[in-house]
N, CA, C and O atoms as a Tinker XYZ file with bonds, in Angstrom:
   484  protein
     1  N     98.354000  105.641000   84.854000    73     2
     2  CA    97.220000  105.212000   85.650000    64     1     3
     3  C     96.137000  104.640000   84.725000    63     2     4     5
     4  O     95.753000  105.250000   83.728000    81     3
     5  N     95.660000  103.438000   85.098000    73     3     6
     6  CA    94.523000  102.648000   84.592000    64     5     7
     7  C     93.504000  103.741000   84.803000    63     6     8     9
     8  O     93.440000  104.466000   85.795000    81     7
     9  N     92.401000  103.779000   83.326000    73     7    10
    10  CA    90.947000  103.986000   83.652000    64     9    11
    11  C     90.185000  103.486000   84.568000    63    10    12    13
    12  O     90.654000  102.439000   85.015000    81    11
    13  N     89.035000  103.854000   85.112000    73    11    14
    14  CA    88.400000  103.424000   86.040000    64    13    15
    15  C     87.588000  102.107000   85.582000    63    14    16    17
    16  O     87.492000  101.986000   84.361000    81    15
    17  N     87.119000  101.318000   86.198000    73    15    18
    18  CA    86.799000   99.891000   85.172000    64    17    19
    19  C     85.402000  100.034000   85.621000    63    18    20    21
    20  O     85.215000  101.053000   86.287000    81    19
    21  N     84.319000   99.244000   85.423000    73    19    22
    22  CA    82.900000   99.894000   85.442000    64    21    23
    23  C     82.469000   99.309000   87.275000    63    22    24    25
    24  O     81.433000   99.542000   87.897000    81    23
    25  N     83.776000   98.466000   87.759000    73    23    26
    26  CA    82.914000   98.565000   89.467000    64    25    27
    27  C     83.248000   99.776000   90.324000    63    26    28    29
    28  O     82.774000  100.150000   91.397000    81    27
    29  N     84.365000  100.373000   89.408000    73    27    30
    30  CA    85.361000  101.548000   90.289000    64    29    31
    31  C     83.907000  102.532000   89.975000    63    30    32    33
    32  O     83.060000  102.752000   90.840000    81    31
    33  N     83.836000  103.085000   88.465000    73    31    34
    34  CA    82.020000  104.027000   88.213000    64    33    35
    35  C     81.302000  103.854000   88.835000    63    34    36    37
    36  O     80.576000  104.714000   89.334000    81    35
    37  N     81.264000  102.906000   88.984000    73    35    38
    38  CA    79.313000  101.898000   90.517000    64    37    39
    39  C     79.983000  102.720000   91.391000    63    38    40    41
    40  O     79.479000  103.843000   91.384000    81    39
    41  N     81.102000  102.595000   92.291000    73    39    42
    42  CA    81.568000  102.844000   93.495000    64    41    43
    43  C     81.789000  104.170000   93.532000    63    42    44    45
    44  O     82.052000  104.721000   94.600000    81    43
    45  N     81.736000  104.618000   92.763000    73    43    46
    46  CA    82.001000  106.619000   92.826000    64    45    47
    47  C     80.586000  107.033000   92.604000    63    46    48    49
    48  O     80.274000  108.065000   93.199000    81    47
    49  N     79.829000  106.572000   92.017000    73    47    50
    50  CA    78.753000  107.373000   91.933000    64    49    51
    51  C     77.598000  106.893000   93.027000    63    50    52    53
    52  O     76.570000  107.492000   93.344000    81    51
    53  N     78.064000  105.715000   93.464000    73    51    54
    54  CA    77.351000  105.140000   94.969000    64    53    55
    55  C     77.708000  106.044000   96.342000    63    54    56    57
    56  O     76.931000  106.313000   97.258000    81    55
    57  N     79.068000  106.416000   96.211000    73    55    58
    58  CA    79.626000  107.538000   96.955000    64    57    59
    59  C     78.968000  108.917000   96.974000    63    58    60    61
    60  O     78.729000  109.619000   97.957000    81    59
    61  N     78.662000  109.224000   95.341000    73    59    62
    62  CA    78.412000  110.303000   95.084000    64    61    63
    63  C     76.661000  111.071000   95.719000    63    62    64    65
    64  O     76.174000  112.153000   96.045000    81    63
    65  N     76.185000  109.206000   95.536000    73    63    66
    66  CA    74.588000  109.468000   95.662000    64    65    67
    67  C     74.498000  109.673000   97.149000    63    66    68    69
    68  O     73.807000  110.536000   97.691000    81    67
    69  N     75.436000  108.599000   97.888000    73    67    70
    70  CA    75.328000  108.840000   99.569000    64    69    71
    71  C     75.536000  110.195000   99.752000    63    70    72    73
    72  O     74.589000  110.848000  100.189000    81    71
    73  N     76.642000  110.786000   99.494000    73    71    74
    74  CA    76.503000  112.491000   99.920000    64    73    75
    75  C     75.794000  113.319000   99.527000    63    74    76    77
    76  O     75.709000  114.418000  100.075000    81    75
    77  N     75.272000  113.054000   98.720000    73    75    78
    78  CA    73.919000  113.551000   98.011000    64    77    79
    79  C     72.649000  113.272000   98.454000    63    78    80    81
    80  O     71.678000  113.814000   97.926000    81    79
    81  N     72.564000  112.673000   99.148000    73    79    82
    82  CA    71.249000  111.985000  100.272000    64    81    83
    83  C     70.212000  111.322000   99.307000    63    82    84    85
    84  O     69.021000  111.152000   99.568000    81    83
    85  N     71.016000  110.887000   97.860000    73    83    86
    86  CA    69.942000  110.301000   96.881000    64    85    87
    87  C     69.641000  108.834000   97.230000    63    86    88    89
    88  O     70.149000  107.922000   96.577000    81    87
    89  N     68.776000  108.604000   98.308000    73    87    90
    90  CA    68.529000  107.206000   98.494000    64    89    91
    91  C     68.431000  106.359000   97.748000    63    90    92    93
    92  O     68.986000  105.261000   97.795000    81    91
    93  N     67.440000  106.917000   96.666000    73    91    94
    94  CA    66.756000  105.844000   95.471000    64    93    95
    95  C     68.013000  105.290000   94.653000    63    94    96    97
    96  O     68.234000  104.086000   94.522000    81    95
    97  N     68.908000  106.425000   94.055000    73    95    98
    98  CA    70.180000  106.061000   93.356000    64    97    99
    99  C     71.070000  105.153000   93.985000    63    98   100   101
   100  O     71.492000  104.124000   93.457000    81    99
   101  N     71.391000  105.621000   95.313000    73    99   102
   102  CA    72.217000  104.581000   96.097000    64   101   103
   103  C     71.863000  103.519000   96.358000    63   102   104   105
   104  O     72.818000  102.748000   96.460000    81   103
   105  N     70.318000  102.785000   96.634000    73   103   106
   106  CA    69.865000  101.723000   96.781000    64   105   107
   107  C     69.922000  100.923000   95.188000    63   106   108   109
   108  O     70.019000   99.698000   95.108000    81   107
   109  N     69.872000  101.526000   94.372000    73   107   110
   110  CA    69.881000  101.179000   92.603000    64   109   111
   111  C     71.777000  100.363000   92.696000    63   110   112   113
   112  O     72.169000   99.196000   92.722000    81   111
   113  N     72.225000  101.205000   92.710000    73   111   114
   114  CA    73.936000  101.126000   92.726000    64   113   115
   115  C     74.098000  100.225000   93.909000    63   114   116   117
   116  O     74.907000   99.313000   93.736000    81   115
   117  N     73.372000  100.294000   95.339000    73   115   118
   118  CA    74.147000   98.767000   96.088000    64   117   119
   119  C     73.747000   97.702000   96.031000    63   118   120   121
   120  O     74.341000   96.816000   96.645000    81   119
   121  N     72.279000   97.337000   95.061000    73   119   122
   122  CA    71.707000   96.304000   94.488000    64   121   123
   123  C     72.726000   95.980000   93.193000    63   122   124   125
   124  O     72.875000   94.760000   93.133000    81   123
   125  N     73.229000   96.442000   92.484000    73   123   126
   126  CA    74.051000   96.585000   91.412000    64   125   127
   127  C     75.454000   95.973000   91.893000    63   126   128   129
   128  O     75.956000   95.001000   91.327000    81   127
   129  N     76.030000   96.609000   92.961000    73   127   130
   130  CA    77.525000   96.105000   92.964000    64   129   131
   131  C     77.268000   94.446000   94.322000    63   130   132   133
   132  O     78.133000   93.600000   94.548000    81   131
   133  N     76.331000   94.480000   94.736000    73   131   134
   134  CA    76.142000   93.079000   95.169000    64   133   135
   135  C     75.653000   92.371000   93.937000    63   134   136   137
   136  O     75.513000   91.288000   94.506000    81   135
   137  N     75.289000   92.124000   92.726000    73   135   138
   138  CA    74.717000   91.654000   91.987000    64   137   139
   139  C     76.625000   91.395000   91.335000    63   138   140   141
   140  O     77.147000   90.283000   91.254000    81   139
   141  N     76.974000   92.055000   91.149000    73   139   142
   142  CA    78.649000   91.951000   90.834000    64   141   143
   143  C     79.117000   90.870000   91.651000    63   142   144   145
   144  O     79.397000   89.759000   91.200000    81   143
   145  N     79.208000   91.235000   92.973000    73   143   146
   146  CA    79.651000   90.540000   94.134000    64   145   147
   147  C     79.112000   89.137000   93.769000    63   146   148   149
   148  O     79.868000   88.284000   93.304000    81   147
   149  N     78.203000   88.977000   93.918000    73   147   150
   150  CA    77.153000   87.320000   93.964000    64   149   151
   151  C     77.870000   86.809000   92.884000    63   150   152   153
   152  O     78.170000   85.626000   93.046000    81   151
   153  N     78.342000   87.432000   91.563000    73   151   154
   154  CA    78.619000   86.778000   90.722000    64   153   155
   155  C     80.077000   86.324000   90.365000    63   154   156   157
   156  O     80.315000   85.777000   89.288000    81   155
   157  N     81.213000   86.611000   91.467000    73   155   158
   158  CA    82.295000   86.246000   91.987000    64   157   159
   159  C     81.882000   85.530000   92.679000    63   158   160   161
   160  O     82.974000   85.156000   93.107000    81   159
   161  N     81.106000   84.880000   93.285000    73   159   162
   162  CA    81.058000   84.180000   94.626000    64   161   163
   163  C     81.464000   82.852000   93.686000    63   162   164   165
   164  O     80.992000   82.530000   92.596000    81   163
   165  N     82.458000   82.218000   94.451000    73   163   166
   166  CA    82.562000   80.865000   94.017000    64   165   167
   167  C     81.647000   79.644000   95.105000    63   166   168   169
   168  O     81.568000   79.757000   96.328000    81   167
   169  N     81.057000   78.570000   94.315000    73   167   170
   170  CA    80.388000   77.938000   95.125000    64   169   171
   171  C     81.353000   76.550000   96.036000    63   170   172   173
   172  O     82.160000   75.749000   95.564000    81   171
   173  N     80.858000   76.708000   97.466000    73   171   174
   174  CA    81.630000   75.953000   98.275000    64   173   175
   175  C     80.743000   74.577000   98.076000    63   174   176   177
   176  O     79.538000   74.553000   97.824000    81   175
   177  N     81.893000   73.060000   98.303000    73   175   178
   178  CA    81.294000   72.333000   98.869000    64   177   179
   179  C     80.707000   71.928000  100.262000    63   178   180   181
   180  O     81.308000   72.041000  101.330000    81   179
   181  N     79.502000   71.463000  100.097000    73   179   182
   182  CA    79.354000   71.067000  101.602000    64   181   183
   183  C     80.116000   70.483000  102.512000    63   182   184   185
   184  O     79.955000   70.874000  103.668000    81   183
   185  N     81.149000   69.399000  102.254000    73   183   186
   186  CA    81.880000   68.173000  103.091000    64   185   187
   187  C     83.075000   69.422000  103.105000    63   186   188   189
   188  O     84.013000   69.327000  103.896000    81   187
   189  N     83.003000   70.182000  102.500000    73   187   190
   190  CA    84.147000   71.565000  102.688000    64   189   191
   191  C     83.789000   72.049000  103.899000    63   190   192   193
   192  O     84.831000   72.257000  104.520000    81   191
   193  N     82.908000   72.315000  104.507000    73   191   194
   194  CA    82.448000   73.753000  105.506000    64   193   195
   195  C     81.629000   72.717000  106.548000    63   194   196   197
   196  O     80.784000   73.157000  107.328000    81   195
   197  N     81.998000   71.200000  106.465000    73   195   198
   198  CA    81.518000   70.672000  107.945000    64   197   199
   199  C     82.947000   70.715000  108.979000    63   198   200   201
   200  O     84.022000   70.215000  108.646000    81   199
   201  N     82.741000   71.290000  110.044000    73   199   202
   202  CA    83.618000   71.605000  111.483000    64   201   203
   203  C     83.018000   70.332000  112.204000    63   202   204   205
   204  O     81.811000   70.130000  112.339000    81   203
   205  N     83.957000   69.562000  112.614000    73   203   206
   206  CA    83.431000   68.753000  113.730000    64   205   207
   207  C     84.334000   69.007000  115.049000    63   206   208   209
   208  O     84.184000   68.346000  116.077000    81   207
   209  N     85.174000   69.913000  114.920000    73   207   210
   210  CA    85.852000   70.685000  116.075000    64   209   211
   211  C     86.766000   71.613000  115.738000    63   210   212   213
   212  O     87.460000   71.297000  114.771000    81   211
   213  N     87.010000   72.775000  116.283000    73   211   214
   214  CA    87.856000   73.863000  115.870000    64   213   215
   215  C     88.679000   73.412000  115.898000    63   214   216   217
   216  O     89.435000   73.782000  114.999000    81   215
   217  N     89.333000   72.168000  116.963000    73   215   218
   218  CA    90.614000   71.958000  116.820000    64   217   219
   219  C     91.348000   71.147000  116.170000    63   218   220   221
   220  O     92.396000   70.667000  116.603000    81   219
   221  N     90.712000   70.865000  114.754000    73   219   222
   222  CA    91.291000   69.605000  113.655000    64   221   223
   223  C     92.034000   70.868000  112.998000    63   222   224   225
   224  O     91.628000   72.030000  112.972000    81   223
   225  N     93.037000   70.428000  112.558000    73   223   226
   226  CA    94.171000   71.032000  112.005000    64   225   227
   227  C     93.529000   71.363000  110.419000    63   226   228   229
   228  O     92.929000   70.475000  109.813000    81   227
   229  N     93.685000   72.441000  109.953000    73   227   230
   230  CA    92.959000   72.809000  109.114000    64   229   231
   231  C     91.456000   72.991000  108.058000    63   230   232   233
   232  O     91.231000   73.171000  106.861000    81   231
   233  N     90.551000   72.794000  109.489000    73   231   234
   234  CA    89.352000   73.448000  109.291000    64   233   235
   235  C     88.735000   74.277000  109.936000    63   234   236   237
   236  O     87.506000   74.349000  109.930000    81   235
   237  N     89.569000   75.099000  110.653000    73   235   238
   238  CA    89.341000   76.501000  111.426000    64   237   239
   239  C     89.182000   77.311000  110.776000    63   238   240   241
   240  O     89.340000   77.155000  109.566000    81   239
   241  N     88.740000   78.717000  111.395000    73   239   242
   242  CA    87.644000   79.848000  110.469000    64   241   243
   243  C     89.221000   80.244000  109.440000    63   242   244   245
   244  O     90.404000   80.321000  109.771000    81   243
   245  N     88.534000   80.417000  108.155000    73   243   246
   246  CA    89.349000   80.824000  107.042000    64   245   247
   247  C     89.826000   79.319000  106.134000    63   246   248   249
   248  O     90.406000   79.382000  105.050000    81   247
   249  N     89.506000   78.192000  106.722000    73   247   250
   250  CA    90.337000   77.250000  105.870000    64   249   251
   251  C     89.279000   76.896000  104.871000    63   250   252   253
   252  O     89.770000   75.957000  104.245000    81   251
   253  N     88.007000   77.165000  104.354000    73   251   254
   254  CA    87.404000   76.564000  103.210000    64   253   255
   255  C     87.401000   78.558000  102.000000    63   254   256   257
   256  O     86.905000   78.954000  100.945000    81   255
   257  N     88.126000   79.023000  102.912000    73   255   258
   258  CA    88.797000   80.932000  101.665000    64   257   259
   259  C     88.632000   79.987000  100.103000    63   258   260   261
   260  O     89.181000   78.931000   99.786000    81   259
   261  N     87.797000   80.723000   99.447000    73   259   262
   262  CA    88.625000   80.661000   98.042000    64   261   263
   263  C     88.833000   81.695000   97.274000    63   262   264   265
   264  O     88.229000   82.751000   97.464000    81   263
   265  N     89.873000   81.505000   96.128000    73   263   266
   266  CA    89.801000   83.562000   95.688000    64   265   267
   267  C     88.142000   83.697000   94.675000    63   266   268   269
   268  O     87.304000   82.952000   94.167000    81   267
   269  N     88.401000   85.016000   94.826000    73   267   270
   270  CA    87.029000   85.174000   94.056000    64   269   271
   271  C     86.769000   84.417000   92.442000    63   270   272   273
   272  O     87.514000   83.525000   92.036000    81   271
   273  N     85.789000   84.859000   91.774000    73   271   274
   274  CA    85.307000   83.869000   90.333000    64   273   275
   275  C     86.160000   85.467000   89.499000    63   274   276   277
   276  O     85.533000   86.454000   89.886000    81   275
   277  N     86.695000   85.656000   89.059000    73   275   278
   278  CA    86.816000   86.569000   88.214000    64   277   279
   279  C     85.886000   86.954000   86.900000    63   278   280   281
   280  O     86.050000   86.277000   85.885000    81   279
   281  N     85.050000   87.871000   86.895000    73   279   282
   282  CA    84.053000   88.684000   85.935000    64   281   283
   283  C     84.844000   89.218000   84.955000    63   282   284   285
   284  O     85.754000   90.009000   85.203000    81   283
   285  N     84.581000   88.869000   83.948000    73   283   286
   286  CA    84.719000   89.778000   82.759000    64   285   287
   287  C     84.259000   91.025000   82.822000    63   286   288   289
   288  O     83.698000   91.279000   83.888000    81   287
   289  N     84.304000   91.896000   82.040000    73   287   290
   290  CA    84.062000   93.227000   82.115000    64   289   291
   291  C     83.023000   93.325000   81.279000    63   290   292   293
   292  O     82.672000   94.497000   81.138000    81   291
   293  N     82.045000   92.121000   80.331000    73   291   294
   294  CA    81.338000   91.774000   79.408000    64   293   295
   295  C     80.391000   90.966000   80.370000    63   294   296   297
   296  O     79.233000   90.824000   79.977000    81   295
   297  N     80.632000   90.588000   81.204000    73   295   298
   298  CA    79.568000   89.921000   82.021000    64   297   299
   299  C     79.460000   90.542000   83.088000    63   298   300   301
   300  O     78.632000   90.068000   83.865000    81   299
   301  N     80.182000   91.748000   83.527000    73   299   302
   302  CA    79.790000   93.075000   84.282000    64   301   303
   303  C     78.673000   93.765000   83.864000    63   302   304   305
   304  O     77.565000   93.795000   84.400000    81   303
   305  N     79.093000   94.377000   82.756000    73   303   306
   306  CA    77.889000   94.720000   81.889000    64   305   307
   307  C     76.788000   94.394000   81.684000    63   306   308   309
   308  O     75.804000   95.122000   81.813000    81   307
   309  N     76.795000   92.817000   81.202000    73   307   310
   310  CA    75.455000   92.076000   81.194000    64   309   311
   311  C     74.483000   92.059000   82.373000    63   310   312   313
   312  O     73.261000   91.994000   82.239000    81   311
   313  N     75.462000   92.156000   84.144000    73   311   314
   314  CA    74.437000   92.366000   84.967000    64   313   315
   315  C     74.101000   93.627000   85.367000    63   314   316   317
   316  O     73.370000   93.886000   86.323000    81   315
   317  N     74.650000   94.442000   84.615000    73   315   318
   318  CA    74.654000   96.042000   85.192000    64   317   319
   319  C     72.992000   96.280000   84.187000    63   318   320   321
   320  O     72.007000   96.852000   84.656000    81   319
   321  N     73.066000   95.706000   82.838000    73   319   322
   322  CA    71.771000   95.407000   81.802000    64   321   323
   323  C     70.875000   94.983000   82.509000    63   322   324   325
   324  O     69.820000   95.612000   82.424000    81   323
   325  N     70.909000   93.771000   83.482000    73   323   326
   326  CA    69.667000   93.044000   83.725000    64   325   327
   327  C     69.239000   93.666000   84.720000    63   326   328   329
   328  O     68.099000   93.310000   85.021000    81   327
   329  N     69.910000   94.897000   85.735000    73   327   330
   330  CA    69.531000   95.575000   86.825000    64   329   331
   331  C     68.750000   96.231000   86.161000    63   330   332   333
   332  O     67.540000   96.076000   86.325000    81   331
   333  N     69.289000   97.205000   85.168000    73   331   334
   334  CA    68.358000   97.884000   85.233000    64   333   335
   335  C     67.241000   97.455000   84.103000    63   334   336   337
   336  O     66.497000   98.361000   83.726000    81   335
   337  N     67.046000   96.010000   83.473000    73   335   338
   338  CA    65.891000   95.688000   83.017000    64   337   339
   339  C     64.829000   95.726000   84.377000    63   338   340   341
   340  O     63.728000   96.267000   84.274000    81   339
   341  N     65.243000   95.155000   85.527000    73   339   342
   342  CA    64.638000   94.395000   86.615000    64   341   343
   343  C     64.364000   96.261000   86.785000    63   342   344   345
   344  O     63.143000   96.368000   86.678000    81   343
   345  N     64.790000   97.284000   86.934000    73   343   346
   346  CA    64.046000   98.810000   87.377000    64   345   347
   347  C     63.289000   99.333000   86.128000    63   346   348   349
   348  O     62.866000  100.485000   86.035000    81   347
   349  N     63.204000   98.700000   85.501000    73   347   350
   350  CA    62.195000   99.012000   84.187000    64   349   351
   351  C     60.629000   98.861000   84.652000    63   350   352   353
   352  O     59.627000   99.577000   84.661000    81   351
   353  N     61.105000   97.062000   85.166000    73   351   354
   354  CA    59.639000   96.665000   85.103000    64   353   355
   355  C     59.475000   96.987000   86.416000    63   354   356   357
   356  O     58.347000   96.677000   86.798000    81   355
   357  N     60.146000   97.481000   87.254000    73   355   358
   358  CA    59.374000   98.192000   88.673000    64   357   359
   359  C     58.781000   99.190000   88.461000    63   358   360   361
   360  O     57.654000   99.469000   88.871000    81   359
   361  N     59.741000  100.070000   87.552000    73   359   362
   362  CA    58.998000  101.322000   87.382000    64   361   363
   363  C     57.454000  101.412000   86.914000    63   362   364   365
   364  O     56.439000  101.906000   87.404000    81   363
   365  N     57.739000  100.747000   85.808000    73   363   366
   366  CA    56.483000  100.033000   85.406000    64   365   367
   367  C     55.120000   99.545000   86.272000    63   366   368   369
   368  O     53.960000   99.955000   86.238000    81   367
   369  N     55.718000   98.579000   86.996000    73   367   370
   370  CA    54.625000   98.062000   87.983000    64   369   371
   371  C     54.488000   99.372000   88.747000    63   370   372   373
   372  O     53.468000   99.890000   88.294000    81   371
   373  N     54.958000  100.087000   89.591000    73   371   374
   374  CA    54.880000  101.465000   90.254000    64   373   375
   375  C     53.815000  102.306000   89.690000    63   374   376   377
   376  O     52.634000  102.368000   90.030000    81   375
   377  N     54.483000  102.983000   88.706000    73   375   378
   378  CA    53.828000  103.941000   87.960000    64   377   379
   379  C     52.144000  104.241000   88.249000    63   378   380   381
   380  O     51.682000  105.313000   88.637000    81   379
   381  N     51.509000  103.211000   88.002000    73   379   382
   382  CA    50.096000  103.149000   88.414000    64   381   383
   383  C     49.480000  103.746000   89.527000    63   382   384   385
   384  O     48.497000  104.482000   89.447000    81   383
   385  N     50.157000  103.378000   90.743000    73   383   386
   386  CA    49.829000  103.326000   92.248000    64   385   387
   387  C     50.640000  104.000000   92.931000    63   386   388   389
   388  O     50.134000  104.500000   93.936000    81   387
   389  N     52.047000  104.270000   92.715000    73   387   390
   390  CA    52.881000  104.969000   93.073000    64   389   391
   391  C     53.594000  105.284000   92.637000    63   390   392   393
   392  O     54.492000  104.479000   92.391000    81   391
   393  N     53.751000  106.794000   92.177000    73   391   394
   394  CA    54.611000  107.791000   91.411000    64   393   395
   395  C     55.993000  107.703000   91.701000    63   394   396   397
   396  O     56.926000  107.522000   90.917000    81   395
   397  N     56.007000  107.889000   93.217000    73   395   398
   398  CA    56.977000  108.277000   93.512000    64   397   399
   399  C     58.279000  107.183000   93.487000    63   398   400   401
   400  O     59.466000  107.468000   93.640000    81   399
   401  N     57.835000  106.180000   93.308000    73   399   402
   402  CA    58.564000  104.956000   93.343000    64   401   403
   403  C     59.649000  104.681000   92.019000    63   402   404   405
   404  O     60.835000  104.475000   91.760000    81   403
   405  N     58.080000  104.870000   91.298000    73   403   406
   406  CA    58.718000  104.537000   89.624000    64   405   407
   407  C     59.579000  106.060000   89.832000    63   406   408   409
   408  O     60.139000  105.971000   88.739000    81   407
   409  N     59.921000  106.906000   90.189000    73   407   410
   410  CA    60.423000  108.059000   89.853000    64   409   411
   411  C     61.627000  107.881000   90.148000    63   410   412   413
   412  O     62.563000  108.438000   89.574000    81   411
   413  N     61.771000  106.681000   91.544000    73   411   414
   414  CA    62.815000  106.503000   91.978000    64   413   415
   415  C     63.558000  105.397000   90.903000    63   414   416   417
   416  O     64.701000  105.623000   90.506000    81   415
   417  N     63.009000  104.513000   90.588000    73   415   418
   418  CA    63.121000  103.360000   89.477000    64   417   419
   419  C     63.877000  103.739000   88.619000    63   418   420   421
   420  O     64.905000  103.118000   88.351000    81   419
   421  N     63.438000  105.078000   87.883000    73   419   422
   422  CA    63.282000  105.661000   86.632000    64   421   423
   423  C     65.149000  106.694000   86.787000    63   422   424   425
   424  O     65.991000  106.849000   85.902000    81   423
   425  N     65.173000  107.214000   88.339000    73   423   426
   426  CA    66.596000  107.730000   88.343000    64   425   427
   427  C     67.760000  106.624000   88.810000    63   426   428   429
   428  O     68.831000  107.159000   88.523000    81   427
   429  N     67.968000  105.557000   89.295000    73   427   430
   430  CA    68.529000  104.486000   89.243000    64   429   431
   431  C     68.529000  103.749000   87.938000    63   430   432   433
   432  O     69.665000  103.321000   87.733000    81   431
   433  N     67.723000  103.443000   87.006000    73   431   434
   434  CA    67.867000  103.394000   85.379000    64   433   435
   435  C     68.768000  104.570000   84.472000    63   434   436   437
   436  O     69.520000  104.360000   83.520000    81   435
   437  N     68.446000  105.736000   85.057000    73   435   438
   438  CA    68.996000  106.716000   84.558000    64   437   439
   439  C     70.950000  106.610000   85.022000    63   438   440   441
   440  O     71.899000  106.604000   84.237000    81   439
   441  N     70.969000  106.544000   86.480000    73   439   442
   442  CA    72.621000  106.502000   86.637000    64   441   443
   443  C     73.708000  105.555000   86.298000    63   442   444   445
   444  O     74.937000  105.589000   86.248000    81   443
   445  N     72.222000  104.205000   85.964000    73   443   446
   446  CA    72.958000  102.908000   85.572000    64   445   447
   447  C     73.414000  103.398000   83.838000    63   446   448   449
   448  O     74.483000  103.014000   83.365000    81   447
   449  N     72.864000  103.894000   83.381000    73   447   450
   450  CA    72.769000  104.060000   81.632000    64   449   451
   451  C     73.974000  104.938000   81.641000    63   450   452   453
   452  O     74.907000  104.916000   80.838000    81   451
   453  N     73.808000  105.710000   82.669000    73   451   454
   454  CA    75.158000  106.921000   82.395000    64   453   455
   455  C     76.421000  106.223000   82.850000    63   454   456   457
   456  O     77.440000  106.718000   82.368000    81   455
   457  N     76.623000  105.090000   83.742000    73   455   458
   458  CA    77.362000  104.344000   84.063000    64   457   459
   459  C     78.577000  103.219000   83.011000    63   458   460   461
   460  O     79.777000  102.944000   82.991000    81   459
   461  N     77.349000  102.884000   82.279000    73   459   462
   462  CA    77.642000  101.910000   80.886000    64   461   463
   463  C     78.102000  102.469000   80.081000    63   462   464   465
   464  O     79.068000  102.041000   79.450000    81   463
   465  N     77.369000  103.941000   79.802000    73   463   466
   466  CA    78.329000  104.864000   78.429000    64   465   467
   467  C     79.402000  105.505000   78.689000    63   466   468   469
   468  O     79.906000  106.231000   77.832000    81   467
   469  N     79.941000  105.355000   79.910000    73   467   470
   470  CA    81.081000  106.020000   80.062000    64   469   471
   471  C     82.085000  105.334000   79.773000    63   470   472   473
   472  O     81.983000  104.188000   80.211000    81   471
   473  N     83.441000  105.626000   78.974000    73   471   474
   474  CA    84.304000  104.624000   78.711000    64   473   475
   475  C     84.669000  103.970000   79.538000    63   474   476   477
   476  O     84.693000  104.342000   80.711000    81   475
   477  N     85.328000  101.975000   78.840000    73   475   478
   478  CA    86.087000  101.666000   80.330000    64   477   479
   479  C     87.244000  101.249000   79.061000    63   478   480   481
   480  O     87.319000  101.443000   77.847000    81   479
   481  N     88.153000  100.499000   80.219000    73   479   482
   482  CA    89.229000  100.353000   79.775000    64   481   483
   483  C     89.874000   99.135000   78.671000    63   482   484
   484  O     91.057000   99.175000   78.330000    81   483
């Protein structure tokens, strides 16, 4: 059995935070694995995704599918880094005016860090 690779870690400990009723963590982690997601997205053309009737032979729902962009596991990383740069400077901005925020900031930084040091494969 393969190690867990670092979206399988996002996805267990996103699990982990939902049963745990840790909002702040889980909102940290589903900003995180859509930030993954976005970065598979391959970009469509426009003259791709114009319908001028369902019934032209291959431009019905599913015909502009493409497979995903495939991520490195090095440019996983890099956005799993810039998340939690981007909860740095919230925490940051928070801190002042609202504690409780940056506190939340500050444990979503924290699960992302424990996320990265865990081996992958």
């Amino acid at each position: 059995m393969l190690p867990p690779t670092l979206r399988d870690r996002l996805h267990h400990e996103l699990l982990a935070a939902r049963r745990g009723g840790d909002r702040a963590v889980a909102a940290a982690l589903r900003s995180t694995l859509a930030a993954l997601a976005n970065a598979e997205a391959v970009a469509v053309e426009d003259d791709a995704t114009t319908v001028t009737s369902e019934y032209v032979a291959g431009l019905g729902a599913g015909a502009t599918d493409v497979p995903r962009r495939l991520v490195t596991e090095a440019e996983q990383r890099a956005l799993v880094e810039a998340e939690i740069a981007e909860l740095r400077q919230a925490a940051t901005a928070y801190a002042p005016a609202h504690p409780e925020r940056a506190a939340e900031a500050v444990a979503g930084i924290a699960v992302l860090e424990r996320v990265l040091g865990e081996p992958t494969r």
